[in-house]
C-alpha positions in Angstrom: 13.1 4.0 45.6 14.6 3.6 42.1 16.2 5.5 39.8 14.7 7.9 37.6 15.1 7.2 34.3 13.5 10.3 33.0 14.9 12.3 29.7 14.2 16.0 29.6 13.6 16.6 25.8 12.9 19.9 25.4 12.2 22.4 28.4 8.5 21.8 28.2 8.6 18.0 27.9 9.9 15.0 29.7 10.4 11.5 28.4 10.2 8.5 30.8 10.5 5.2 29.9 6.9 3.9 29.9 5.9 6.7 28.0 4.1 5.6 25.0 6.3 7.7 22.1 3.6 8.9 19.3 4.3 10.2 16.0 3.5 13.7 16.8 5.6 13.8 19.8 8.6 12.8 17.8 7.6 15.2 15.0 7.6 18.0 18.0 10.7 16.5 19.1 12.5 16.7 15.9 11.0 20.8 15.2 11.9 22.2 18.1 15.9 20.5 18.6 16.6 18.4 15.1 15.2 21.3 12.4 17.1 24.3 14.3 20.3 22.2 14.2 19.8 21.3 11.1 19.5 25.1 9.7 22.1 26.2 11.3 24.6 23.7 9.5 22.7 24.3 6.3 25.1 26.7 4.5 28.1 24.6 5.8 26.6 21.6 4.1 26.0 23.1 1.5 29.5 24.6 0.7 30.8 20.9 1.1 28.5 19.9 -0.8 28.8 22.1 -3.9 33.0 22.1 -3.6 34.2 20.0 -6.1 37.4 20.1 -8.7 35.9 18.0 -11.8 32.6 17.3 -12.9 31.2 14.2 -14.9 27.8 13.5 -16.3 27.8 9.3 -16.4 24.3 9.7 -17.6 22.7 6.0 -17.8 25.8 4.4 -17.4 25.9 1.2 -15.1 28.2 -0.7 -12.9 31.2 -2.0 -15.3 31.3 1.4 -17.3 30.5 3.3 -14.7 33.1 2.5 -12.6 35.8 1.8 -15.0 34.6 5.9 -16.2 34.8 7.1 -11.8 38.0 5.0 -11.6 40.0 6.8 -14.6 39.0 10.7 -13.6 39.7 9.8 -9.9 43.3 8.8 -11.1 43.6 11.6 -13.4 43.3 13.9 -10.6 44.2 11.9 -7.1 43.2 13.7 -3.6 40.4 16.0 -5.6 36.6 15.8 -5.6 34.9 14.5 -8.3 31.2 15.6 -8.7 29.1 12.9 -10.2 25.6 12.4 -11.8 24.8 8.8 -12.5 21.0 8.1 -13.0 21.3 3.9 -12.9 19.7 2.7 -10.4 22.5 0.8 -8.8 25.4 3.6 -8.8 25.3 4.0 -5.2 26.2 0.2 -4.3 28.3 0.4 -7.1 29.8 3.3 -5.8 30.2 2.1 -2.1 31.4 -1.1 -3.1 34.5 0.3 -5.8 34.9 3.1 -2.8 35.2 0.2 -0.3 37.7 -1.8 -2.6 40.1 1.1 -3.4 40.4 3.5 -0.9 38.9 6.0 -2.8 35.9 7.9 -0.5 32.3 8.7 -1.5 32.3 11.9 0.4 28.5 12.6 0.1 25.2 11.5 -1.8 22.2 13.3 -2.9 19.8 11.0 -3.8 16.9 13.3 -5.4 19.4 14.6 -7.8 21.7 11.6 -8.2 24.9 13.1 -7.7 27.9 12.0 -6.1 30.9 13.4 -4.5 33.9 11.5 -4.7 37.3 11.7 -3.5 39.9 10.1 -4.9 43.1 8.5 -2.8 46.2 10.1 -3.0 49.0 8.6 -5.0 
């Protein structure tokens, strides 16, 4: 006889592998372990999210300016969290991409408000 392969999800309900997974099974999946979880961390996240040292307002800016304007208050101020709104459409590959190149850290994103959290590198 084989292995069982089974997955016990939630008390009530069993995966196994030829289980066809539907939509509502995941949603009940994610509601009854993800959601809880997720509340739980809630106020954590949010405290991380919210502490920041300096705040900037890039408004429309775009890549060149942008970055040139993230790359001055990060050296102004290295090791500290810089809190970021930048509504251009391409800040957050900008962002990654000038994070990835200096060491700096893009600590968090929120995409619905288009605000960034930054951290520069220390000296």
């Amino acid at each position: 006889m084989g292995a069982d392969h089974s997955i016990q999800i939630t008390p009530d309900r069993v995966y196994r592998p030829d289980d066809a997974i539907t939509e509502s099974a995941l949603c009940e999946t994610f509601l009854k372990i993800i959601a809880p979880l997720a509340y739980t961390m809630a106020p954590n996240f949010l405290k991380i999210m919210t502490e920041h040292n300096h705040e900037w307002d890039a408004g429309e800016l775009g890549c060149g300016e942008l970055v040139l304007g993230v790359r001055k208050r990060l050296r102004a101020h290295p090791g500290q969290v810089l809190r970021l709104i930048a509504l251009d459409t391409g800040a957050a590959v900008d962002l990654q991409a000038f994070c990835n190149m200096t060491g700096d850290v893009l600590v968090a994103v929120d995409p619905i408000s288009k605000t960034y959290w930054l951290r520069g590198r220390e000296k």
